[in-house]
N, C-alpha and C positions, 0 to 999 in steps of 0.2 A: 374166058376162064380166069376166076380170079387165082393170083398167089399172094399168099402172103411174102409182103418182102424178108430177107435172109440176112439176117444181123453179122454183123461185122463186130471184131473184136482182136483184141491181141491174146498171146499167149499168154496164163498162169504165170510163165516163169518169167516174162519181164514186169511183172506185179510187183512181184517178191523182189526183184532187184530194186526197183524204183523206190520199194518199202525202206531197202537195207537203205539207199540212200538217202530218205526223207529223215532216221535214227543216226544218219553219220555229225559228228558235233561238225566237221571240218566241210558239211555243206553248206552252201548259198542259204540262208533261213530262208528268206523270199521264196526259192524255188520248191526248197521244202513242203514249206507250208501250204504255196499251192498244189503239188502234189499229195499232201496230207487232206484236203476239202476236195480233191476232186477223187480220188480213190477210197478217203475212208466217211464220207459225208453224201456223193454223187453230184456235189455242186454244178451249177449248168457255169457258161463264159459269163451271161450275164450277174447272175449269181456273185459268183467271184469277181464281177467289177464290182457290186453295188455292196458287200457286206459293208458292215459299219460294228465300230468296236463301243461296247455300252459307254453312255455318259453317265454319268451321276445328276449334272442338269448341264443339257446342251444348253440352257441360255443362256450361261455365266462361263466365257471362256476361262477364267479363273480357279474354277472348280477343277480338284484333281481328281480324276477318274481312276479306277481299282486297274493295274495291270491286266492285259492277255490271261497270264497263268492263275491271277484272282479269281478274276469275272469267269473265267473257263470257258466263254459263249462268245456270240458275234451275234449284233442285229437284222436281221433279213427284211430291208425294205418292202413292202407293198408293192408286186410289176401293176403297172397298168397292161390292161387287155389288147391285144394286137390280132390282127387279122393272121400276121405267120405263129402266133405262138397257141396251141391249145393245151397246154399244160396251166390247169388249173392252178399250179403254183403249190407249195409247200404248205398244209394245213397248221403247222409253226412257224411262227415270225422269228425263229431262234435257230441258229445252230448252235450244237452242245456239244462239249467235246467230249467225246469217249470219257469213263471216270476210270478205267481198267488201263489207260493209255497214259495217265498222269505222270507217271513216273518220266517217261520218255518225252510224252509232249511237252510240260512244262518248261526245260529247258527250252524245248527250239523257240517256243513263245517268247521267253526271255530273248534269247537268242534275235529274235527278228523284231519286238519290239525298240531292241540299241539301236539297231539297224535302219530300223525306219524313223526314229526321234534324232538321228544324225542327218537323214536325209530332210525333213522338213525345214521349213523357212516360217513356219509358223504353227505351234503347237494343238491348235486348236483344228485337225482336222479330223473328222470323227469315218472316215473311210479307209479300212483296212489295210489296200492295196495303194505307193504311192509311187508317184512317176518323177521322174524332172519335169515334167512340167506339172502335173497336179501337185505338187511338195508346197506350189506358190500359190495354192488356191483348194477353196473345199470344192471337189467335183471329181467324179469317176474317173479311174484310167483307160484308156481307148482299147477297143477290141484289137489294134492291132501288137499294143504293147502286152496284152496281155499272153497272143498267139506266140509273140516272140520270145517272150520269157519262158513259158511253158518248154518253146524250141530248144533255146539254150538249156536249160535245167535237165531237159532230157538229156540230150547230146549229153553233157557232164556227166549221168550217171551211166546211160549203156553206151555211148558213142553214139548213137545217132538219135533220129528225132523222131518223137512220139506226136500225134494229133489230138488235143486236148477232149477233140470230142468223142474221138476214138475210144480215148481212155474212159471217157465218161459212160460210153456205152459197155466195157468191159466189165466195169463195177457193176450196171446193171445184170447183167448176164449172171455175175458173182453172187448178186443178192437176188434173183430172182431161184436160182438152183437151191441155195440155202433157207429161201425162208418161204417161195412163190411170189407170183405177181403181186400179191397185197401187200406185199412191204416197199414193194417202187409205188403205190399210192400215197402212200405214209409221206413220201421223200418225194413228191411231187411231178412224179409222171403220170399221164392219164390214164384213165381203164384201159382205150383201145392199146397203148404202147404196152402196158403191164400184161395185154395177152400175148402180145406180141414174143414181147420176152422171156415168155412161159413156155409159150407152143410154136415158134419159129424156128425155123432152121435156121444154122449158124456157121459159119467161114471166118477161122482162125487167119488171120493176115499178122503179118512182123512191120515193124517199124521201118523207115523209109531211112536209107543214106542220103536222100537229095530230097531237101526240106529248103531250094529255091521256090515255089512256085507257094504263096500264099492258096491254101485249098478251103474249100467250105467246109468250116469247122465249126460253123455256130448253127449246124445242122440242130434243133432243139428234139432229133428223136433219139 
């Protein structure tokens, strides 16, 4: 007998905290920001390694590029196809920022673009997210840097640690109540996930105090 599997989510009310802290000036922007692409966009891990912030012409590092709070958007690379991922991928090569959200976002974009132009070692790297060790070269940040950041950034806003994909699946839950499954197509989840999140049964889980154990977080459902 088949079942449909039982989606997994956090509670509403550690949304709205996570919110209050991605709007705090006196937060991490870094952490922010990822927080702001993964609950107000639905970004997946890969997603959020791979955005790229628009160039004017990638082929002249010389060329100054429009700021974060200019351009409003981020590039979404092309995935190539994989045997674990069936998410069609996002029908936009763009994330766009909320235009209702400007007031408050534009800061943190300020805010994290200082942040991240102190951290480089060379100006010309057109990928959003930057590491100590990516700061020294154009190339993605590691799934693992990016789990941990997430880790950290939680912990700073509730005290403990959220699962990025956890949370990625909340947002779905969020937007599929409010709009139905056709708008997680839109954001690049597949048909069969988008019924899932319509017509599935659902188990409110809280965030973990013991965020030792690296967990499978790049679950892609």
């Amino acid at each position: 007998l088949f079942r449909s599997p039982i989606i997994t989510h956090y509670p509403i009310q550690v949304i709205e905290r996570l919110f209050s802290y991605i709007w705090d000036s006196a937060a991490d922007p870094a952490g922010a920001l990822l927080l702001y692409l993964t609950l107000g966009h639905g970004c997946s891990p890969w997603e959020l390694r791979h955005l790229q912030i628009p160039q004017v012409n990638p082929i002249n590092p010389s060329t100054f590029s429009p700021r974060l709070s200019e351009s409003y958007k981020l590039v979404l690379p092309e995935r190539q196809p994989s045997r674990g991922n069936r998410s069609p991928g996002r029908p936009n090569k763009w994330i766009e920022f909320h235009s209702e959200l400007a007031p408050l976002l534009k800061p943190l974009l300020d805010r994290y673009e200082r942040q991240r132009e102190g951290m480089l070692k060379s100006t010309f790297n057109y990928y959003l997210l930057v590491s100590a060790v990516t700061c020294r070269q154009i190339h993605p940040v590691s799934n693992y840097f990016l789990w941990n950041l997430i880790q950290i950034t939680t912990r700073s806003a509730l005290g403990y640690s959220c699962n990025v994909n956890t949370l990625r699946k909340t947002f779905a839950v969020m937007i599929a109540d409010e709009g139905g499954g056709g708008l997680l197509l839109k954001l690049g989840w597949h048909h069969g996930q988008a019924i899932q999140y319509t017509f599935s049964d659902r188990s409110i889980i809280q965030p973990s105090s013991n965020s030792k154990q690296l967990r499978n977080w790049l679950d892609p459902s």
